[in-house]
N, C-alpha and C positions, 0 to 999 in steps of 0.2 A: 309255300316257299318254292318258289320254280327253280329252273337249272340253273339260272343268270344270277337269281336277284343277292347270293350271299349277303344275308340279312344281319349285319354282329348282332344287331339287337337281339334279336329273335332268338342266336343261338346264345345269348347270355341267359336266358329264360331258360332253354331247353337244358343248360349246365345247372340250372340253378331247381329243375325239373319241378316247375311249374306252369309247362306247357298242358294242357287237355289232349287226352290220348288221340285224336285226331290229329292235332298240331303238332303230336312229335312224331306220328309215325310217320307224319308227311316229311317231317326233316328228316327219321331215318332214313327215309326213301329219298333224299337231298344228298344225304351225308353219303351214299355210299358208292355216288358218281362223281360228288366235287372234292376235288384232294385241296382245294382251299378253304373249303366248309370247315374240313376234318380236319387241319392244321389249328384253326382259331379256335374249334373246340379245344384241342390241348392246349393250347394257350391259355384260353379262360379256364380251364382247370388249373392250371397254373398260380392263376389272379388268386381262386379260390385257398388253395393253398400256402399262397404270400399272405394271405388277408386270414387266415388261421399262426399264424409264425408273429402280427404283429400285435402288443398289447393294446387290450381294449380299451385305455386310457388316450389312447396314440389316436386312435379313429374317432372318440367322443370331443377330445381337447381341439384334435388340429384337422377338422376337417377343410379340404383344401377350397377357400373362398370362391375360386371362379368353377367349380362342381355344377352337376346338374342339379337342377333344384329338386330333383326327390331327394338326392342324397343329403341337399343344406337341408330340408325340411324335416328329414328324419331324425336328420343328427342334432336338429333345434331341439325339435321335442325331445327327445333323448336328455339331454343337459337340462328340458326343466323339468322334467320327473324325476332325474337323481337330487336336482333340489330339495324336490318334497316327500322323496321317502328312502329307505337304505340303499345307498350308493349302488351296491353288490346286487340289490334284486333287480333294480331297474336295468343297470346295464348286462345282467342274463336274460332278464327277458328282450330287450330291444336289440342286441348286440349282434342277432341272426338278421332283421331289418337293415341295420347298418350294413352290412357286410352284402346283403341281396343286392341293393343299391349300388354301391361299389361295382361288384359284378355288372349288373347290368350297364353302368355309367363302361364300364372298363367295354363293354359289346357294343355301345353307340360310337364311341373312336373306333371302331376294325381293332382287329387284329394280321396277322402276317409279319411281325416281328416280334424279335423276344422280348420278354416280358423281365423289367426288375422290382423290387422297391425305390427306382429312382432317387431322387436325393435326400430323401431322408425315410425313418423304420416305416412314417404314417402313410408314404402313398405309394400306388403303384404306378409304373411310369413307361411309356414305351422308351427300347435302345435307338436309338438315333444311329442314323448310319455313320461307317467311318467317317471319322472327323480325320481332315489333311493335317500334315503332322506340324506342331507347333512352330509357333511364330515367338520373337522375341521377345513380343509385348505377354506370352500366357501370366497369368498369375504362377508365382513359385508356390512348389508342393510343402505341405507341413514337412518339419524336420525327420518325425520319425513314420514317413510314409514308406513302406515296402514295397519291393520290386523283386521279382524273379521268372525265371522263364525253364522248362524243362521238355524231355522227349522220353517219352516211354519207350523203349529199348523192344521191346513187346511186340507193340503193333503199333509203333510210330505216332499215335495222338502226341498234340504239342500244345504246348500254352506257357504262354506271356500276360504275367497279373503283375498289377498294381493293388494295392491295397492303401488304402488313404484314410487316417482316422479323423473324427468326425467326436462329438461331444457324447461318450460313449458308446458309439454305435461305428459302422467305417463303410465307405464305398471302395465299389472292388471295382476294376476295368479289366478285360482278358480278352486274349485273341486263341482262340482254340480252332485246329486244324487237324485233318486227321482220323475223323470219327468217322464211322461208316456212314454208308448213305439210308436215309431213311430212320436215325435212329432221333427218341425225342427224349432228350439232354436239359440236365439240371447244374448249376455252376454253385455250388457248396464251400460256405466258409465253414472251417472244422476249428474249432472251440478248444483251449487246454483242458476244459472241464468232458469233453466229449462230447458238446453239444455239435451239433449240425444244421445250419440254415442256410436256407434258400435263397441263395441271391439275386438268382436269373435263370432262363429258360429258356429252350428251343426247340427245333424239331431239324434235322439237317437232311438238308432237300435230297427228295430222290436221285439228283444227279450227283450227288457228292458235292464237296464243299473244293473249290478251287485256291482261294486266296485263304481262306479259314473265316471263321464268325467272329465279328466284334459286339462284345455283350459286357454291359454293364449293369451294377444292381445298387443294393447294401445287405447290409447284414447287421442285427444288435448283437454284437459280442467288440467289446472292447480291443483295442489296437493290439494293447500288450497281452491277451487273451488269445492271439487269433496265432494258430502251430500250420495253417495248410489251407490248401486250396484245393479240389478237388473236381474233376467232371465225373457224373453219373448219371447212364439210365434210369427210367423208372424203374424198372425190374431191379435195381441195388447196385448193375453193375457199373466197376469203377474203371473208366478207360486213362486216366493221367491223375496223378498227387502231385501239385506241389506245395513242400514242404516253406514256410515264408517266415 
């Protein structure tokens, strides 16, 4: 892997660490010059993480038709061996298959943007850049869609979420500003029950974030379930709540 070549594929393997000790020491020796290497690796850890958060039902039933065909062919086979034997064995044994796949499918599009579950719990999806602000023709949002916006009093992180529910499940949209530079950021829907998922993810560029990050995800927790919205490092900590 040379200086240039930033391979997604290659480092979807190297996350998925089923490189040959040759092949990854040569990406460490990659990874510790190219700060866009090392960005799409935490992104694909990322993938890895959304894709442990969605049920295994979600990735067997609905895998997404225009996929690469490892991923259709794994998940064919997958659906005819739960056919013919206990549901529960076949999809523990194949269910790390499935999820390789994904990963790797997720490293053949690049990475360099955050990552969500996209439109619905089954895929993961890159955030599209700012979208210009709506026109008259948008579709209107479901009635009991939430909105709020706050500023940590603290240390000034800010964010503006929508929460939009969805047939038990809801996408989130947020514009967070504010986070130091360099830090790599998780967008958390917070659950009445305690529960905490992943919605989306970033890493916020060493120069600092000017305008703030526009990041979109989903999360399975129900509309009337969902108390807040959170940013957090990976390390736990938490730089903005909002409460929704």
């Amino acid at each position: 892997m040379v200086a240039e070549a930033h391979d997604a594929q290659l480092l979807g393997a190297y996350v998925l660490d089923t490189l040959d000790p040759d092949e990854r020491r040569d990406v460490d020796t990659h990874l510790a010059d190219c700060e866009i290497c090392r960005a799409d690796v935490v992104e694909l850890e990322a993938v890895k993480d959304v894709l442990e958060d969605i049920p295994p039902e979600a990735l067997l039933l609905h895998g997404p038709p225009d996929a690469d065909l490892v991923l259709q062919r794994t998940i064919r086979q997958v659906r005819e061996e739960v056919r013919e034997e206990t549901a529960g064995a076949a999809r523990r044994r194949w269910m790390p298959a499935v999820a390789a796949a994904a990963v790797l499918l997720a490293g053949a599009v690049g990475g360099g943007v955050a990552l969500g579950r996209g439109t619905a719990p089954d895929q993961v999806a890159q955030v599209p850049p700012p979208s210009p602000a709506p026109t008259a023709t948008a579709s209107p949002l479901p009635a009991n869609t939430r909105t709020g916006s706050t500023v940590n009093a603290s240390n000034g992180v800010r964010m503006n979420a929508q929460v939009v529910p969805a047939a038990g499940w809801v996408r989130v949209n947020a514009t967070v500003a504010g986070v130091p530079a360099g830090e790599n950021c998780r967008l958390i829907v917070v659950g009445s029950g305690g529960e905490r998922e992943i919605a989306s993810g970033w890493i916020v560029s060493p120069a600092g974030e000017t305008g703030g990050t526009n990041l979109a995800g989903s999360a399975s927790v129900a509309i009337d379930k969902v108390v807040a919205v959170e940013v957090q490092n990976t390390a736990g900590k938490t730089f903005v709540t909002l409460p929704i």
